[in-house]
C-alpha positions in Angstrom: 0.0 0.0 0.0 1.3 3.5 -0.9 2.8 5.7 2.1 0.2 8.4 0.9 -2.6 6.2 2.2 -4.4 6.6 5.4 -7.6 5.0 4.2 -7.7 1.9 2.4 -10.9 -0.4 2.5 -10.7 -3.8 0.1 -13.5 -5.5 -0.7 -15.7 -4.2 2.2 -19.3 -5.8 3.1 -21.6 -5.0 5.9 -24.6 -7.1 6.4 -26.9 -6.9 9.3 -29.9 -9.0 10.4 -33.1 -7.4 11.0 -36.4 -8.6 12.7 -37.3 -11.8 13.6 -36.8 -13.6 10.7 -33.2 -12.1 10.3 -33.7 -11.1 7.2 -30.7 -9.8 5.8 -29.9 -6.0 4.9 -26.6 -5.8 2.6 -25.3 -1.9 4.5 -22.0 -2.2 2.3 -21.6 -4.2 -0.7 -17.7 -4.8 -1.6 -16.9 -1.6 -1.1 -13.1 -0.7 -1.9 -11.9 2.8 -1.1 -8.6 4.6 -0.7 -8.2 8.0 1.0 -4.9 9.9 0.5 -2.8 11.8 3.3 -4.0 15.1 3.9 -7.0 14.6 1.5 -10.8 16.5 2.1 -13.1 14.3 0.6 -17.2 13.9 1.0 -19.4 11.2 1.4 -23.1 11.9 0.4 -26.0 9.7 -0.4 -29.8 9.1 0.0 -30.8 7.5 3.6 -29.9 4.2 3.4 -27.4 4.4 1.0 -24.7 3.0 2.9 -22.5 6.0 3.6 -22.9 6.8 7.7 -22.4 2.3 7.9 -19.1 3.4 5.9 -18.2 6.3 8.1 -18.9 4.1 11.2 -16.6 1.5 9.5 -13.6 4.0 8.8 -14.0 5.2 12.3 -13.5 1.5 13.7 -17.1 2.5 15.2 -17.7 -0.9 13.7 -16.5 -3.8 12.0 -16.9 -5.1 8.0 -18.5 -8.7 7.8 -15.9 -9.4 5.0 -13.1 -7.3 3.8 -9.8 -5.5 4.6 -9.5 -2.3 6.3 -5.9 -0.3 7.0 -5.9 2.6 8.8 -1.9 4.2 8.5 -0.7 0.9 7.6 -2.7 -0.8 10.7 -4.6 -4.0 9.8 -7.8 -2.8 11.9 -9.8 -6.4 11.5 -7.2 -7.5 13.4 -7.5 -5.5 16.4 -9.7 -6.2 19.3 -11.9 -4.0 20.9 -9.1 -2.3 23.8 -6.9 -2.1 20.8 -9.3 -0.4 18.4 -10.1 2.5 21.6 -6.3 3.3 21.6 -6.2 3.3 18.1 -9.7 5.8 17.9 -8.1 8.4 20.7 -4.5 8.4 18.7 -5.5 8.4 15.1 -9.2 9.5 14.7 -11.0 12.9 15.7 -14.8 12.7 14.9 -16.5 15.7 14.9 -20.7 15.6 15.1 -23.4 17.5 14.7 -24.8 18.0 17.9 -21.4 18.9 19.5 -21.5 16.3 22.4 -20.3 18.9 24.3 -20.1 18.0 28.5 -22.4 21.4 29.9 -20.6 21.0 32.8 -17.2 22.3 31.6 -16.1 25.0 30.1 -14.5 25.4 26.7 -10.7 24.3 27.7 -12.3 21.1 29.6 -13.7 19.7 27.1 -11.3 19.7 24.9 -8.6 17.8 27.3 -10.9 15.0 27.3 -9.2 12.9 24.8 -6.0 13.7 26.5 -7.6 12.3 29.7 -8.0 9.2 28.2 -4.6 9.4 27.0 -2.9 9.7 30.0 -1.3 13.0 28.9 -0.5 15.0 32.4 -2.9 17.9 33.2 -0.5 20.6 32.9 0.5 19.2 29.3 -3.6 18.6 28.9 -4.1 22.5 29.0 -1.5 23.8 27.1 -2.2 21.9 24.1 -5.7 22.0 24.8 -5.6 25.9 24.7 -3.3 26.1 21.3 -5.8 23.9 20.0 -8.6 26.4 20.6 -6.6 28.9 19.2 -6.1 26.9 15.9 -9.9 27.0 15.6 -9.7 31.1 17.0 -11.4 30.7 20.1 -8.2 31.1 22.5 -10.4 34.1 24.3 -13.1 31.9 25.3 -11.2 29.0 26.7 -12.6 29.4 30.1 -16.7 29.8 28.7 -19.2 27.3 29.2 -20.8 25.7 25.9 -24.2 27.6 27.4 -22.5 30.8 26.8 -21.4 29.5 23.5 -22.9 30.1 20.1 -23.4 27.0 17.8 -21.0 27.8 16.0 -18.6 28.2 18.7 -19.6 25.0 20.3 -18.7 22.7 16.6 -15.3 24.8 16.9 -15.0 23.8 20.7 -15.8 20.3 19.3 -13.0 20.4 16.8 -10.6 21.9 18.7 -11.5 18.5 20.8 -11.0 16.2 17.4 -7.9 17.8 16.4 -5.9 18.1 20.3 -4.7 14.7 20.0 -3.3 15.6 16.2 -5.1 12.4 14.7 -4.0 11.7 10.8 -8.2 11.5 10.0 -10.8 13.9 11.5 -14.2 11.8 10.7 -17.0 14.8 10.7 -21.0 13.6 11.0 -23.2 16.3 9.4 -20.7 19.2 11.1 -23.2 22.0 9.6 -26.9 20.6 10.1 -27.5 22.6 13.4 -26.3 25.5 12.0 -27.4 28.4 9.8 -25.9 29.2 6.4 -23.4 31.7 7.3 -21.9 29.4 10.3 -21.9 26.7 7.9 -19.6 28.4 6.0 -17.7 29.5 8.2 -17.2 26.1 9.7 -16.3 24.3 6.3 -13.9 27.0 5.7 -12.3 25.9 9.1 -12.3 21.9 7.7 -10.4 23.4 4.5 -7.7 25.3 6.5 -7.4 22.0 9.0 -7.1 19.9 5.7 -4.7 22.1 3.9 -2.4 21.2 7.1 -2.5 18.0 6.5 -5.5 16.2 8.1 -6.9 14.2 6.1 -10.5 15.1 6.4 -13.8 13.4 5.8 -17.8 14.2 6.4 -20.4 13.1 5.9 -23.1 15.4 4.5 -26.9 15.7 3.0 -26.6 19.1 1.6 -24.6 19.7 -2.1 -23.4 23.1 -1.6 -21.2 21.4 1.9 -20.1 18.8 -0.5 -18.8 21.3 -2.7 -16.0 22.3 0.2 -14.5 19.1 -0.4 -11.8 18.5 -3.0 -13.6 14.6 -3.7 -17.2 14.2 -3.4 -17.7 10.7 -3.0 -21.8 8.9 -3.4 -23.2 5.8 -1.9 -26.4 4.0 -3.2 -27.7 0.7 -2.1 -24.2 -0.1 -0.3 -22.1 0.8 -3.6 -20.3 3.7 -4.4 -22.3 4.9 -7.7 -20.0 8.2 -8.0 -16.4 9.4 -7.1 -15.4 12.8 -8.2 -13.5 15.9 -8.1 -15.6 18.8 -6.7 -15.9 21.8 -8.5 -14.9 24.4 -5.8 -12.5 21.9 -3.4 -9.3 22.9 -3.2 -7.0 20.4 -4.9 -4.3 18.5 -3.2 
């Protein structure tokens, strides 16, 4: 596999048994996929189309019923469960669209979390967590509560959280759908920034015109990807 990969999925399936009768759903139907270093890439499709099982499967979320994943090199099929947590707090930032925000602590708090779970000491835990805030410009409201946030302040709170840990993919779940227009675009602007560093970033998103931030636009239907593009206003690696 090429250095340049991050992402690789080969051969993917995802099949799930509903009901009583188990009748089988096919989520993800052979399914191969490969996701460059530092690339910004979206995945949109109809409900049902198999794109939030794939996101769940590139964030080791959960697990392929046949196929190959790598994640940086790392066989992930062959991790188990403590493995795949270590690997999720070191190499993935996911970033959703209701924040998942803790009310209970302020801006700076929040985003040591991951850090907690790292074991990184606290005084460690709040300098990085506080450059990390800056990197999304809100170093001058480290210390407010996400109640005396806007919403778009809390999604940057929330990816000043995914990126502390300075993971090599930042997974994003509908980032913009509980914001308006103007803090959408603001946010994706922020994604494009954190991408031209050199995350590799990737969301997940109903609406065109978000796809359109994205230098690949990829699209699901019934488990397959049925299109995989260059977007006309990403910004090209």
């Amino acid at each position: 596999m090429p250095e340049t990969t991050v992402v690789a999925l080969e051969g993917v399936s995802k099949t799930y048994s509903m009901g009583q009768e188990a009748t089988e759903v096919h989520a993800l139907r052979d399914v191969s996929l490969a996701l460059r270093v530092g690339q910004s890439v979206a995945i949109m499709g109809a409900s049902g189309s198999g794109k939030s099982t794939a996101l769940n499967i590139i964030g080791t979320l959960d697990r392929p019923t046949a196929g190959r994943y790598r994640l940086d090199g790392e066989a992930v099929e062959e991790l188990d469960e403590e493995a795949l947590a270590v690997l999720r707090n070191q190499k993935i930032g996911f970033v959703f669209q209701s924040f998942h925000l803790l009310p209970r602590l302020n801006a700076v708090a929040n985003v040591e979390l991951p850090m907690v779970y790292a074991g990184v000491r606290p005084r460690e835990r709040r300098e990085r967590a506080r450059a990390a805030l800056a990197r999304v410009g809100l170093e001058a409201r480290s210390d407010h509560f996400p109640n005396q946030l806007s919403g778009g302040q809390q999604q940057r709170v929330a990816i000043a959280r995914a990126i502390v840990n300075e993971p090599v993919l930042l997974l994003a779940d509908e980032p913009t759908g509980a914001l308006d227009s103007a803090t959408s675009r603001q946010v994706m602007e922020l994604f494009g920034t954190l991408h031209l560093q050199g995350i590799t970033v990737v969301l997940v998103t109903h609406d065109p015109a978000v796809a359109e931030y994205a230098e690949r636009v990829i699209t699901f239907a019934d488990g397959e990807i049925k299109d995989d593009r260059l977007a006309s206003k990403g910004v090209a690696a």
